[in-house]
mmCIF file as Biopython writes it, N, C-alpha, C and O atoms, coordinates in Angstrom:
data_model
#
loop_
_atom_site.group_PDB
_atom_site.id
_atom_site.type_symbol
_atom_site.label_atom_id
_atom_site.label_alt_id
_atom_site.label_comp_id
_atom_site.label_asym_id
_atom_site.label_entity_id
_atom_site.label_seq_id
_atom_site.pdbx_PDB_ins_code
_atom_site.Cartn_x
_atom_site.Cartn_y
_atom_site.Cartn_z
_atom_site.occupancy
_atom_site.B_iso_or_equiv
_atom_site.auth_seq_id
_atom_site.auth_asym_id
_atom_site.pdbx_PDB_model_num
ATOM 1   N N  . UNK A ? 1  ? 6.379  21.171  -1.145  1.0 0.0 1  A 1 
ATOM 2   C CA . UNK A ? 1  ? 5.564  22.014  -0.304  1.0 0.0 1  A 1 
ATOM 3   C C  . UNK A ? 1  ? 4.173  22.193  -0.896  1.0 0.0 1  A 1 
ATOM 4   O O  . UNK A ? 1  ? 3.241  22.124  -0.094  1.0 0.0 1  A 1 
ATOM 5   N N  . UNK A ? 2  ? 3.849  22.445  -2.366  1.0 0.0 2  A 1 
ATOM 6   C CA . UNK A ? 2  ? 2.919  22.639  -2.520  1.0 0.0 2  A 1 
ATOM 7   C C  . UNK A ? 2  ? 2.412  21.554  -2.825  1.0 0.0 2  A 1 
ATOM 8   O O  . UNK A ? 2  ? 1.212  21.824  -2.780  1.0 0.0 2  A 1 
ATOM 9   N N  . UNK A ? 3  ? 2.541  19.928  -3.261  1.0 0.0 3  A 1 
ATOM 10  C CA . UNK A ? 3  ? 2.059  19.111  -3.278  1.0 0.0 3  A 1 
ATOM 11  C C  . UNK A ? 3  ? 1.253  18.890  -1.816  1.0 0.0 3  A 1 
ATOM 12  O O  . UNK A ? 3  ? 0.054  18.633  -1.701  1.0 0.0 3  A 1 
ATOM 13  N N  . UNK A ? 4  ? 2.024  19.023  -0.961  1.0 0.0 4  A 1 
ATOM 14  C CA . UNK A ? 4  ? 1.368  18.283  -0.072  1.0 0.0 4  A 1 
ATOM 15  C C  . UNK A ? 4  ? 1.041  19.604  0.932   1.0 0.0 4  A 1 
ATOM 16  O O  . UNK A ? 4  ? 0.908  19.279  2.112   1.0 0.0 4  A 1 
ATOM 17  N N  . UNK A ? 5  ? 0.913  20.829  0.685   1.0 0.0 5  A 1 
ATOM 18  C CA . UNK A ? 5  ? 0.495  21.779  1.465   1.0 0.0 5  A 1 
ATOM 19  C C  . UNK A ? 5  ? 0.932  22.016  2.915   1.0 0.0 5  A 1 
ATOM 20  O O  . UNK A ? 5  ? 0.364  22.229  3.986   1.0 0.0 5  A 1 
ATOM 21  N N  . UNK A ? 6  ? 2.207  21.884  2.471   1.0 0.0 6  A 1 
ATOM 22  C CA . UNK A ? 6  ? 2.919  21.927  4.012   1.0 0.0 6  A 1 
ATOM 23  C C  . UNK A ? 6  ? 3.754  23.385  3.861   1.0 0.0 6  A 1 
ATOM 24  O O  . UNK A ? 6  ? 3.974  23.833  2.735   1.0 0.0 6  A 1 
ATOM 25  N N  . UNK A ? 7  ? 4.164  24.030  4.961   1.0 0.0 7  A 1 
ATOM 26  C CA . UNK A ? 7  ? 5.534  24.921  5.160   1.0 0.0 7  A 1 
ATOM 27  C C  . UNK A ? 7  ? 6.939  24.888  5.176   1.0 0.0 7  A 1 
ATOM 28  O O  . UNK A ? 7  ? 7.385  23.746  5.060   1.0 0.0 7  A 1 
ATOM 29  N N  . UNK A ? 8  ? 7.703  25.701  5.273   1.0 0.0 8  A 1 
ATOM 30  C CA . UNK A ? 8  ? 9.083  25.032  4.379   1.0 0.0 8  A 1 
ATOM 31  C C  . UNK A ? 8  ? 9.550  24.607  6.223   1.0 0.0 8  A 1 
ATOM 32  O O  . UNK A ? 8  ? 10.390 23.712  6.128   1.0 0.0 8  A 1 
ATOM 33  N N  . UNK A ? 9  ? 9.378  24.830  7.284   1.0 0.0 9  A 1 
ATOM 34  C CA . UNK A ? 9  ? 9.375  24.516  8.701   1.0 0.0 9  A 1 
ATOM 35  C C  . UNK A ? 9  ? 9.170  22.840  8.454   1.0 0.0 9  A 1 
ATOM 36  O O  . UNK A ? 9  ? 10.020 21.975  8.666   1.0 0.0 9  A 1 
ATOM 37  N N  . UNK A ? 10 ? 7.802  22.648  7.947   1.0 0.0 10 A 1 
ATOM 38  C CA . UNK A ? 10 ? 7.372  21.213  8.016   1.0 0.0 10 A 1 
ATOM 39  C C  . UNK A ? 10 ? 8.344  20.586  7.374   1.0 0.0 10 A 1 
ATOM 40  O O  . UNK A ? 10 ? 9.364  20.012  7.757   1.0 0.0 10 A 1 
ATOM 41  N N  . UNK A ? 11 ? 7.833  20.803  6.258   1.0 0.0 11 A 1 
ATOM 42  C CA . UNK A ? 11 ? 8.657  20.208  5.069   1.0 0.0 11 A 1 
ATOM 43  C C  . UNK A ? 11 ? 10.648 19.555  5.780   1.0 0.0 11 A 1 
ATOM 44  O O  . UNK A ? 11 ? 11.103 18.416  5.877   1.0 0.0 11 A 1 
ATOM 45  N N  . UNK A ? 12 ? 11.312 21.002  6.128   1.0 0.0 12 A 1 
ATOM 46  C CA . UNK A ? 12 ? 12.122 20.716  6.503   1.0 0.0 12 A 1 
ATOM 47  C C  . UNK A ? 12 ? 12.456 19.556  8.014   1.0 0.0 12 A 1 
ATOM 48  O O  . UNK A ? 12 ? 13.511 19.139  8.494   1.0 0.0 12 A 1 
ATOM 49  N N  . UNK A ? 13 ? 11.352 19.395  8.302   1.0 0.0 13 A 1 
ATOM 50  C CA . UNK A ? 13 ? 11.040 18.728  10.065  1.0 0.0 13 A 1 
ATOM 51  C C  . UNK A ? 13 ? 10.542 17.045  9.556   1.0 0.0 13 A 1 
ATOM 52  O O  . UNK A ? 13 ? 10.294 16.143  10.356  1.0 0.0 13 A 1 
ATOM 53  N N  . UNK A ? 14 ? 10.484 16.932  8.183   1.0 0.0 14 A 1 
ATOM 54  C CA . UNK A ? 14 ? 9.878  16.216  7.631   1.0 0.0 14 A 1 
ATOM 55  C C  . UNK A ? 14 ? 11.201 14.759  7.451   1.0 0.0 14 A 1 
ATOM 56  O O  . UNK A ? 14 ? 12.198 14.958  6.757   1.0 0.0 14 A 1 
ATOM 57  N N  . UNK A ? 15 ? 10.996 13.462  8.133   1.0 0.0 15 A 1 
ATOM 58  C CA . UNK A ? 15 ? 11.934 12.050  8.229   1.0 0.0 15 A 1 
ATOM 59  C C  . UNK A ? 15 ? 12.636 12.394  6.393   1.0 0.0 15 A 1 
ATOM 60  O O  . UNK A ? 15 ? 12.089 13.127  5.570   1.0 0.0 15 A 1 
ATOM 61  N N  . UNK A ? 16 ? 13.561 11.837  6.245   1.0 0.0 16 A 1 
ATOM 62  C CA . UNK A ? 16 ? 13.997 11.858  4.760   1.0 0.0 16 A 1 
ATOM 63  C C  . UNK A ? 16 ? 13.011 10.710  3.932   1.0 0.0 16 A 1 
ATOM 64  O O  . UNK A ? 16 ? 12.357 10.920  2.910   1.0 0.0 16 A 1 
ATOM 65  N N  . UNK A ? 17 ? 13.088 9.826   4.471   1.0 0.0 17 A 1 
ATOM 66  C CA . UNK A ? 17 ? 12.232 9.062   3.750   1.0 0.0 17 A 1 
ATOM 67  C C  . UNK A ? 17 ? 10.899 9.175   3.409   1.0 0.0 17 A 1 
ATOM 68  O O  . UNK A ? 17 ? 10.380 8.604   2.450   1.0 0.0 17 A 1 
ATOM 69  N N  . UNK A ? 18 ? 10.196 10.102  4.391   1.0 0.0 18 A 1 
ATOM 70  C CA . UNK A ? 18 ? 8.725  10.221  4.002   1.0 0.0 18 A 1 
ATOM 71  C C  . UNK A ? 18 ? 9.170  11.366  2.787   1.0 0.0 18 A 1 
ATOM 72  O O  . UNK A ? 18 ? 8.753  11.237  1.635   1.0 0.0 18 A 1 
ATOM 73  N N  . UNK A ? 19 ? 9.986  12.396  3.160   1.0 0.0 19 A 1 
ATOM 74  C CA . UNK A ? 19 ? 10.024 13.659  1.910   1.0 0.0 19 A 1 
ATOM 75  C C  . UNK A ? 19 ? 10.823 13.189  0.635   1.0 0.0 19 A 1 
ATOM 76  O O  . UNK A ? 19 ? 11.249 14.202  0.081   1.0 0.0 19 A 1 
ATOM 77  N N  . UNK A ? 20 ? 11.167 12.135  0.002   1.0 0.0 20 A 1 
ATOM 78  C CA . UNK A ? 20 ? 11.496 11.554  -0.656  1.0 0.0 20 A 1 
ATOM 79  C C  . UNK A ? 20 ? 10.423 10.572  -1.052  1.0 0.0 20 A 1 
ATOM 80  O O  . UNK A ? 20 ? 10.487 10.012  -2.146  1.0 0.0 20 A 1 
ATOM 81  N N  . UNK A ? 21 ? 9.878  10.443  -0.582  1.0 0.0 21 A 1 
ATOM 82  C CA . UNK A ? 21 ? 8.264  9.506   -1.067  1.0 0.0 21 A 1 
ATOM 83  C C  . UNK A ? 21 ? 7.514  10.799  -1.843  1.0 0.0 21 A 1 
ATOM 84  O O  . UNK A ? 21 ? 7.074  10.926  -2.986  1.0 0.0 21 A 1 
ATOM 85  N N  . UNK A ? 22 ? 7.577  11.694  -0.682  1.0 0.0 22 A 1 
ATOM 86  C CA . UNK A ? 22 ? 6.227  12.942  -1.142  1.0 0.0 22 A 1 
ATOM 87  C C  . UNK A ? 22 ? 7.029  13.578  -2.876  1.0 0.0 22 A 1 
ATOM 88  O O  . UNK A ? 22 ? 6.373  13.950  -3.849  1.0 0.0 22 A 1 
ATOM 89  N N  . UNK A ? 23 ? 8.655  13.517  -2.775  1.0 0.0 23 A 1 
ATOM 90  C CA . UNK A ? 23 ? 8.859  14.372  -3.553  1.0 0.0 23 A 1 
ATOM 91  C C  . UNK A ? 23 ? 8.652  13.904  -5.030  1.0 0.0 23 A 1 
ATOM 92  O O  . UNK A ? 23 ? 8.361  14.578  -6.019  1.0 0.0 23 A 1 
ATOM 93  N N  . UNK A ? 24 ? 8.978  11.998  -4.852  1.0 0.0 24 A 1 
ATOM 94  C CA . UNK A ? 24 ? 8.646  11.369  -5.845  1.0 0.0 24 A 1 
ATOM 95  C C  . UNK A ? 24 ? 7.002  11.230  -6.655  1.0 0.0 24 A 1 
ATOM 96  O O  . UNK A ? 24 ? 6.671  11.150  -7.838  1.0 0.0 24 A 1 
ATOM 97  N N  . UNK A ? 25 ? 6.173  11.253  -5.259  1.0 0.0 25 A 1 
ATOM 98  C CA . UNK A ? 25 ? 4.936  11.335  -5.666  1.0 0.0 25 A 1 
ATOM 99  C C  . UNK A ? 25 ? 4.205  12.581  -6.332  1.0 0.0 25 A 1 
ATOM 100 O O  . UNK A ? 25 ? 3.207  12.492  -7.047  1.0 0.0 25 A 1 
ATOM 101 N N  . UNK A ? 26 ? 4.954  13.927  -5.934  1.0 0.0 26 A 1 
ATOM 102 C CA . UNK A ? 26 ? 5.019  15.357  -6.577  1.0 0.0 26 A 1 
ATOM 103 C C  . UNK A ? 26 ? 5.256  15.113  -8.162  1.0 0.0 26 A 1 
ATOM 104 O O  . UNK A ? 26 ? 4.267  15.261  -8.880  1.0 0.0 26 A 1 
ATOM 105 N N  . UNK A ? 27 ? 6.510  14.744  -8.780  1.0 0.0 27 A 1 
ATOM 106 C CA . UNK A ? 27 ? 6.645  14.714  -9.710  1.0 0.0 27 A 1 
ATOM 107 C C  . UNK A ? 27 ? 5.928  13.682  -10.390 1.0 0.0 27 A 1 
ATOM 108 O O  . UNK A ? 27 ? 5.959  14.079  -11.555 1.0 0.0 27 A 1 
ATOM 109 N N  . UNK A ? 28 ? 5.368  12.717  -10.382 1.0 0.0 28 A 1 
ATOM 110 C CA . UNK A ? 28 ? 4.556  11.435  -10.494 1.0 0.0 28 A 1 
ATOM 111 C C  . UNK A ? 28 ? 3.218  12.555  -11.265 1.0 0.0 28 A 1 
ATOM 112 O O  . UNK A ? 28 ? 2.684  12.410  -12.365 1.0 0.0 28 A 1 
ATOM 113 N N  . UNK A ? 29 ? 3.002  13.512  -10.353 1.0 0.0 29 A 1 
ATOM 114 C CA . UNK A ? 29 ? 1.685  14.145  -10.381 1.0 0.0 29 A 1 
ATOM 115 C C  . UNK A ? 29 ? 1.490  15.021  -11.445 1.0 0.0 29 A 1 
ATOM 116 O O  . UNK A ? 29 ? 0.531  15.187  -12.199 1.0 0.0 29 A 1 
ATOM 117 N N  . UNK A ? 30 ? 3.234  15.867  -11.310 1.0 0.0 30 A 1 
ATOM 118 C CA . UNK A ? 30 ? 3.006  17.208  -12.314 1.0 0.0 30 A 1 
ATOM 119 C C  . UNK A ? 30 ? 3.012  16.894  -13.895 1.0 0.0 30 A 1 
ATOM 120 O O  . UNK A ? 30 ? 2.473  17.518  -14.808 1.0 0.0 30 A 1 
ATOM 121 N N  . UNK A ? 31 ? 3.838  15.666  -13.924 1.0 0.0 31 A 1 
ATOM 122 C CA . UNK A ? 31 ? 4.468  15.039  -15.135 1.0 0.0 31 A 1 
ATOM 123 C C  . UNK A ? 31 ? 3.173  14.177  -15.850 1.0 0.0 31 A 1 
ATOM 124 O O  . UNK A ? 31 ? 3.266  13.911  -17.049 1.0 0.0 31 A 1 
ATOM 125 N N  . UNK A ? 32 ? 1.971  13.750  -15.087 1.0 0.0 32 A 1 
ATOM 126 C CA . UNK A ? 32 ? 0.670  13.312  -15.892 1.0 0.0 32 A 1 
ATOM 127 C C  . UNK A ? 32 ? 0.058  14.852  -15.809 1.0 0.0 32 A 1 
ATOM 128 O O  . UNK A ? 32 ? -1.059 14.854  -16.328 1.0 0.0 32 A 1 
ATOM 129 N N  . UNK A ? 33 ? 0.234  15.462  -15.581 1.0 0.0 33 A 1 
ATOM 130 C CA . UNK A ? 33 ? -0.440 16.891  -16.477 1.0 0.0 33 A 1 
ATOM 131 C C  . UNK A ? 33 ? -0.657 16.966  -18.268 1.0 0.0 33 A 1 
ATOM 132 O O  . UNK A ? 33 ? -1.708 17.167  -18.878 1.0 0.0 33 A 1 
ATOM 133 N N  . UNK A ? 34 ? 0.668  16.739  -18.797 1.0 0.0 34 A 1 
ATOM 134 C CA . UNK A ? 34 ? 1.332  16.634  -19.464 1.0 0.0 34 A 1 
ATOM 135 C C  . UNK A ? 34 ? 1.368  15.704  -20.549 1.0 0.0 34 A 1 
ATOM 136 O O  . UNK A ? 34 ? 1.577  14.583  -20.084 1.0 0.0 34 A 1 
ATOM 137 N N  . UNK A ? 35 ? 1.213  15.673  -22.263 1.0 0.0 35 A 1 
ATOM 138 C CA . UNK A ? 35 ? 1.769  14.124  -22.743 1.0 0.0 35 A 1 
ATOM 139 C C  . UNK A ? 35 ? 3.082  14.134  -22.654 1.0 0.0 35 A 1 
ATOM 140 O O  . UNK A ? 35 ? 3.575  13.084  -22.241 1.0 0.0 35 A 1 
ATOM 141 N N  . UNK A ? 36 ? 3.928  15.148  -22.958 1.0 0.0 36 A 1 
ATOM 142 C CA . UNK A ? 36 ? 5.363  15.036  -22.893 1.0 0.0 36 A 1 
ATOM 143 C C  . UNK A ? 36 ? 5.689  14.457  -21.668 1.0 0.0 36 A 1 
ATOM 144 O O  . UNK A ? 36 ? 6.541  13.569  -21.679 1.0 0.0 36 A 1 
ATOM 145 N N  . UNK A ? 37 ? 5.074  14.852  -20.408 1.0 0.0 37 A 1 
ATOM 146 C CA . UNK A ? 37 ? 5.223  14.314  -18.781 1.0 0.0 37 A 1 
ATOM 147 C C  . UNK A ? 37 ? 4.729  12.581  -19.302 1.0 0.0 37 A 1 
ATOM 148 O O  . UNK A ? 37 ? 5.544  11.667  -19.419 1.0 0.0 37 A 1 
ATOM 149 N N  . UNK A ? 38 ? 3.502  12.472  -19.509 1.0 0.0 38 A 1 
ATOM 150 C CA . UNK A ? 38 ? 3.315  10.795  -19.686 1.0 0.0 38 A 1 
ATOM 151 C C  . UNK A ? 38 ? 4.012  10.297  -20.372 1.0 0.0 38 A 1 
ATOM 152 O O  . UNK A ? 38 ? 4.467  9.154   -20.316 1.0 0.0 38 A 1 
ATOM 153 N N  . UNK A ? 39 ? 4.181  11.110  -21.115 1.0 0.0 39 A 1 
ATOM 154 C CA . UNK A ? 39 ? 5.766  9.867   -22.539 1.0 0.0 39 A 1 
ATOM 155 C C  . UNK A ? 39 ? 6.767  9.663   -21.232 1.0 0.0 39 A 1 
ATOM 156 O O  . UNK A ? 39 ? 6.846  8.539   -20.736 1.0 0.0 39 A 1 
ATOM 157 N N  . UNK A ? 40 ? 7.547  10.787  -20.670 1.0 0.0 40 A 1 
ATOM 158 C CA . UNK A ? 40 ? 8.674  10.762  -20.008 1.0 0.0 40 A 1 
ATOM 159 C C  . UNK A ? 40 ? 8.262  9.771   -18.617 1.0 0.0 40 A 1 
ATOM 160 O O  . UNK A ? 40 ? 9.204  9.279   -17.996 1.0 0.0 40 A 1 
ATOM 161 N N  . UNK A ? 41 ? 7.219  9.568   -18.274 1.0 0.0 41 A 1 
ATOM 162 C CA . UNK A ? 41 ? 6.954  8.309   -17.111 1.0 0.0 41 A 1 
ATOM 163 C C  . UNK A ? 41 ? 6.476  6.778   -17.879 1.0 0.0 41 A 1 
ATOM 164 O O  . UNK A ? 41 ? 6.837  5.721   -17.362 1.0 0.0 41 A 1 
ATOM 165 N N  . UNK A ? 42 ? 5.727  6.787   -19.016 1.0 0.0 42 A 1 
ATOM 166 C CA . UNK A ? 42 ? 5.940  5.848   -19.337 1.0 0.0 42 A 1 
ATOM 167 C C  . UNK A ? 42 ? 7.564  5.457   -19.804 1.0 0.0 42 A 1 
ATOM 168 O O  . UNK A ? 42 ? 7.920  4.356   -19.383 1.0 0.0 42 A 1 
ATOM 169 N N  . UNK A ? 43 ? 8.382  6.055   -20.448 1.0 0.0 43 A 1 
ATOM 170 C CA . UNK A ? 43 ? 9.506  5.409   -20.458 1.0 0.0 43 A 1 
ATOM 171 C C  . UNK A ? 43 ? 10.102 4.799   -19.334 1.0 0.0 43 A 1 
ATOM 172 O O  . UNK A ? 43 ? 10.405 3.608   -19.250 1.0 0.0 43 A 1 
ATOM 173 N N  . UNK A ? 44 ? 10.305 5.941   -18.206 1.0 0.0 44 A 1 
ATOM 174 C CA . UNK A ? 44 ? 10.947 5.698   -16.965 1.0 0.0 44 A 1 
ATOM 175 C C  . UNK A ? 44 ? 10.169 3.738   -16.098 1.0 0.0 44 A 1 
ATOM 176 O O  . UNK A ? 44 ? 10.383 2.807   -15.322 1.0 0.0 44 A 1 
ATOM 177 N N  . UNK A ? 45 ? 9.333  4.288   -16.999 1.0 0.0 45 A 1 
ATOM 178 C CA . UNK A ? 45 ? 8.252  2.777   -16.148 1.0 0.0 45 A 1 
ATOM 179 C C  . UNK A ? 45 ? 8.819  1.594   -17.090 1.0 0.0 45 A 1 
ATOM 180 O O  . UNK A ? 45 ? 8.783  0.452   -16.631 1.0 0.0 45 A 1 
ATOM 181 N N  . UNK A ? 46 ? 9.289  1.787   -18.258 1.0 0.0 46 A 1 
ATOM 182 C CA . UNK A ? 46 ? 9.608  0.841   -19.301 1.0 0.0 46 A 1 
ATOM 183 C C  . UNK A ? 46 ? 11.078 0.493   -18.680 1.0 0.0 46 A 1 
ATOM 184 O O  . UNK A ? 46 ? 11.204 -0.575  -18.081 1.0 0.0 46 A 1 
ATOM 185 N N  . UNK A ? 47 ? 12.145 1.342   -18.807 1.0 0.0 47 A 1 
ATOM 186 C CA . UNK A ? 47 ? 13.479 1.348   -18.583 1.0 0.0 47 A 1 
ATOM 187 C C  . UNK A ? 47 ? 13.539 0.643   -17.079 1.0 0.0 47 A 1 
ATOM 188 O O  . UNK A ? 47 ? 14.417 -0.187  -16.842 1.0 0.0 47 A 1 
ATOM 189 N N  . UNK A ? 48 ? 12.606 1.000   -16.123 1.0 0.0 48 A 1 
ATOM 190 C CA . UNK A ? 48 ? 12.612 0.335   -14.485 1.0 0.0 48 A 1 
ATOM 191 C C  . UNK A ? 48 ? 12.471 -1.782  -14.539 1.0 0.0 48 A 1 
ATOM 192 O O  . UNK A ? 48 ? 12.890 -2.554  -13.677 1.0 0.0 48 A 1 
ATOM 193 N N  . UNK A ? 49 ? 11.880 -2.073  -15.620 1.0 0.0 49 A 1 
ATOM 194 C CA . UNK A ? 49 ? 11.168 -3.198  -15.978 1.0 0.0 49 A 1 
ATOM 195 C C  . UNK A ? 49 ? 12.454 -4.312  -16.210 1.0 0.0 49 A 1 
ATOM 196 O O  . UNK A ? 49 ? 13.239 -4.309  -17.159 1.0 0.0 49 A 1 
ATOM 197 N N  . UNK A ? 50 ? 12.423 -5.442  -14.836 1.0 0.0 50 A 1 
ATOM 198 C CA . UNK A ? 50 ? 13.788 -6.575  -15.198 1.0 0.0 50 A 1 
ATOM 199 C C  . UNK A ? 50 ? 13.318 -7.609  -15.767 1.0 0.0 50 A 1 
ATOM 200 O O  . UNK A ? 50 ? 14.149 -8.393  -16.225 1.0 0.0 50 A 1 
ATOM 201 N N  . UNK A ? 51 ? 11.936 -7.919  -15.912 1.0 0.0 51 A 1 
ATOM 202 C CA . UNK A ? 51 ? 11.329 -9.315  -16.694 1.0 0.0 51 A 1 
ATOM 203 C C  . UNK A ? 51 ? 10.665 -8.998  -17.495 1.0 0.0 51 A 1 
ATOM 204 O O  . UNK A ? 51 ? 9.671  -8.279  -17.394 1.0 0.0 51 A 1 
ATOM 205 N N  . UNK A ? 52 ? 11.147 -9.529  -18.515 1.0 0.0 52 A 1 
ATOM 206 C CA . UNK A ? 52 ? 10.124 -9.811  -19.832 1.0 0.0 52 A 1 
ATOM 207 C C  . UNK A ? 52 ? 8.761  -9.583  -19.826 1.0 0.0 52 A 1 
ATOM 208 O O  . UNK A ? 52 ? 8.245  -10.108 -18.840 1.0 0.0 52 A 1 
ATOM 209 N N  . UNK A ? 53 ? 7.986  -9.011  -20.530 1.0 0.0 53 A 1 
ATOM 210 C CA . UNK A ? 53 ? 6.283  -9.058  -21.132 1.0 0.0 53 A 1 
ATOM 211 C C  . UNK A ? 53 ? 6.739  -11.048 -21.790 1.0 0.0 53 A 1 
ATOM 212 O O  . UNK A ? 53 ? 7.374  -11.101 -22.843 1.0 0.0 53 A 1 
ATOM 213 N N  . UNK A ? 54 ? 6.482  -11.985 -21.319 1.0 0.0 54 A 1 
ATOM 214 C CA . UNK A ? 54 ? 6.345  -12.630 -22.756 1.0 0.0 54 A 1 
ATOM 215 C C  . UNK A ? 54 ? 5.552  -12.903 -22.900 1.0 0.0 54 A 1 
ATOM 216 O O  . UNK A ? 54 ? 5.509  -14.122 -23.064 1.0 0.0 54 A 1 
ATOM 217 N N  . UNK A ? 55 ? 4.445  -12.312 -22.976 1.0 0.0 55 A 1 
ATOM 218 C CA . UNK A ? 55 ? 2.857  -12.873 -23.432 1.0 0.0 55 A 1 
ATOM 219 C C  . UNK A ? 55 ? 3.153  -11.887 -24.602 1.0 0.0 55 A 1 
ATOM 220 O O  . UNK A ? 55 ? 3.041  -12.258 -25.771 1.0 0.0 55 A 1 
ATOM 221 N N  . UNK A ? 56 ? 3.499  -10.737 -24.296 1.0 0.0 56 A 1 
ATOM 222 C CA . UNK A ? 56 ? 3.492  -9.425  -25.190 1.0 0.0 56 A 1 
ATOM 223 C C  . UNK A ? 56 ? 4.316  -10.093 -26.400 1.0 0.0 56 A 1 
ATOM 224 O O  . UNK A ? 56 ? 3.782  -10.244 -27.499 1.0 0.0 56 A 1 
ATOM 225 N N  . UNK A ? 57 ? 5.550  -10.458 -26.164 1.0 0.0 57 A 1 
ATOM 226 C CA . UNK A ? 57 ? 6.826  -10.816 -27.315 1.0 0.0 57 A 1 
ATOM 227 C C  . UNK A ? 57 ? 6.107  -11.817 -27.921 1.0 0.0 57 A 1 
ATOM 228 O O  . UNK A ? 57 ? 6.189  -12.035 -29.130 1.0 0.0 57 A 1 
ATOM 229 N N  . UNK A ? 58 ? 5.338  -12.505 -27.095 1.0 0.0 58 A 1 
ATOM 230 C CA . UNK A ? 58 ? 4.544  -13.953 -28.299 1.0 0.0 58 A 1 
ATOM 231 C C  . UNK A ? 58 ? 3.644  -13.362 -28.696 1.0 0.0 58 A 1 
ATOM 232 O O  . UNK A ? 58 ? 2.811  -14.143 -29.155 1.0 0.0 58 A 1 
ATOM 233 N N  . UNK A ? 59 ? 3.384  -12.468 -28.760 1.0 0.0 59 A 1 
ATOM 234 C CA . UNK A ? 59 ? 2.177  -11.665 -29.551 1.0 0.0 59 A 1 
ATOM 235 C C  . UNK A ? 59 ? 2.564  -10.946 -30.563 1.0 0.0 59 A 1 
ATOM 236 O O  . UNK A ? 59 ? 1.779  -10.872 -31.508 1.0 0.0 59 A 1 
ATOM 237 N N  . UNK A ? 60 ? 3.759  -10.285 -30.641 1.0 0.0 60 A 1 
ATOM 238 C CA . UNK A ? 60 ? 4.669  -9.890  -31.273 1.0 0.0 60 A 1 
ATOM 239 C C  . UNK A ? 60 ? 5.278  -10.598 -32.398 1.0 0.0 60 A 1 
ATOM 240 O O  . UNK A ? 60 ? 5.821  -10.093 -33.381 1.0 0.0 60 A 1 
ATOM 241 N N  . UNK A ? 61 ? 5.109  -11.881 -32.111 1.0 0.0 61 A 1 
ATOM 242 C CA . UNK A ? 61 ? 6.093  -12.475 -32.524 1.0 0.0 61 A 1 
ATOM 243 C C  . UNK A ? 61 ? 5.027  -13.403 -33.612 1.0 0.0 61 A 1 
ATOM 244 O O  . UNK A ? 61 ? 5.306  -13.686 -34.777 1.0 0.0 61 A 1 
ATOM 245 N N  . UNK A ? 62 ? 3.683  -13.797 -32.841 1.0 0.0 62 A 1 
ATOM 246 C CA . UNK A ? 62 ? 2.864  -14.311 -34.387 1.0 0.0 62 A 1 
ATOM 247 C C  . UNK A ? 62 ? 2.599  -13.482 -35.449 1.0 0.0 62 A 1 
ATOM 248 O O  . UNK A ? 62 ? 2.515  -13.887 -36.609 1.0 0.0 62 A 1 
ATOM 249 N N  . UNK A ? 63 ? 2.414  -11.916 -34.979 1.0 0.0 63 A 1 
ATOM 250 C CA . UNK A ? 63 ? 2.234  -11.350 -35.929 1.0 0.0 63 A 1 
ATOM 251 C C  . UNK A ? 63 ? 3.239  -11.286 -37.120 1.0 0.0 63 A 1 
ATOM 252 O O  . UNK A ? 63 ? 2.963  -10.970 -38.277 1.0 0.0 63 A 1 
ATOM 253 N N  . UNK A ? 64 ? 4.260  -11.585 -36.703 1.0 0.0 64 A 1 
ATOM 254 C CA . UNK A ? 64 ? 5.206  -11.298 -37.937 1.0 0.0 64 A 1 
ATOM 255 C C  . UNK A ? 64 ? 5.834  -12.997 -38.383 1.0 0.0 64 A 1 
ATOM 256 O O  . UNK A ? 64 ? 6.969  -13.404 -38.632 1.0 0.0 64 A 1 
ATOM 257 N N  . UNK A ? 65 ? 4.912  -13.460 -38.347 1.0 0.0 65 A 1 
ATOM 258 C CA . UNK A ? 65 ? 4.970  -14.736 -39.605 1.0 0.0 65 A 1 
ATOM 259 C C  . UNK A ? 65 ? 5.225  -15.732 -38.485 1.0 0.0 65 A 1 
ATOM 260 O O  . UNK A ? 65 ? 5.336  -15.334 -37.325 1.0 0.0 65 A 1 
ATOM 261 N N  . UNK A ? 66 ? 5.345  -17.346 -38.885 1.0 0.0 66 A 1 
ATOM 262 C CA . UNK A ? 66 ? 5.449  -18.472 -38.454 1.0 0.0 66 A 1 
ATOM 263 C C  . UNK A ? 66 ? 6.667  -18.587 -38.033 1.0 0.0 66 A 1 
ATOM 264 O O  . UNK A ? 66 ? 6.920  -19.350 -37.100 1.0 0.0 66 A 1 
ATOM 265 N N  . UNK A ? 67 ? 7.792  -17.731 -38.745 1.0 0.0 67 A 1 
ATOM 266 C CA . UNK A ? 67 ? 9.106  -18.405 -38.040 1.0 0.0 67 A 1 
ATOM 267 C C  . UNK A ? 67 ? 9.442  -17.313 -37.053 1.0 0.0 67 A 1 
ATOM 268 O O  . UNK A ? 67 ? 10.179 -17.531 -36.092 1.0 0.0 67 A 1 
ATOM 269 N N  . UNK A ? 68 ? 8.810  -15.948 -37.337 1.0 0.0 68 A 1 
ATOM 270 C CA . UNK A ? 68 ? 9.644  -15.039 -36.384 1.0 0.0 68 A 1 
ATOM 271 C C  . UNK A ? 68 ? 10.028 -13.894 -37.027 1.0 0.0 68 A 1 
ATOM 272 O O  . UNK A ? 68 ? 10.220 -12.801 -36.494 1.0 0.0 68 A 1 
ATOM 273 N N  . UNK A ? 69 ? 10.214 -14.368 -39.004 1.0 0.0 69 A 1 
ATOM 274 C CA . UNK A ? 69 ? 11.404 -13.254 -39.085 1.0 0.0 69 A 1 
ATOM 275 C C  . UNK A ? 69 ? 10.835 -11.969 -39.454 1.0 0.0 69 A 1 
ATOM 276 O O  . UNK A ? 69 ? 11.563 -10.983 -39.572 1.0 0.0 69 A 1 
#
């Protein structure tokens, strides 16, 4: 409601899917207030992730010597 400045009438009159967008985008908002909020979305953004960085891991990976170890 207060993200998006609506009434609890609206809000409630509101498709599920759009108030499930808004509610996600609410917390998206309150949580970069915050570093504890940005730690807790950068993880969530890390943990969401199904493919590899491998530019990142080969970058990773010269730094710590020729073979890897």
């Amino acid at each position: 409601m207060d993200y998006c400045h609506l009434s609890v009438c609206e809000v409630q009159e509101m498709a599920i899917d759009l108030y499930l967008f808004f509610l996600r985008e609410a917390m998206i908002f309150e949580n970069a207030k915050t570093e504890e909020g940005r730690k807790y979305l950068k993880n969530c953004w890390r943990i969401e992730q199904t493919v590899p960085d491998r530019k990142r891991l080969r970058k990773l990976k010269k730094g710590n010597g020729e073979n890897g170890k």
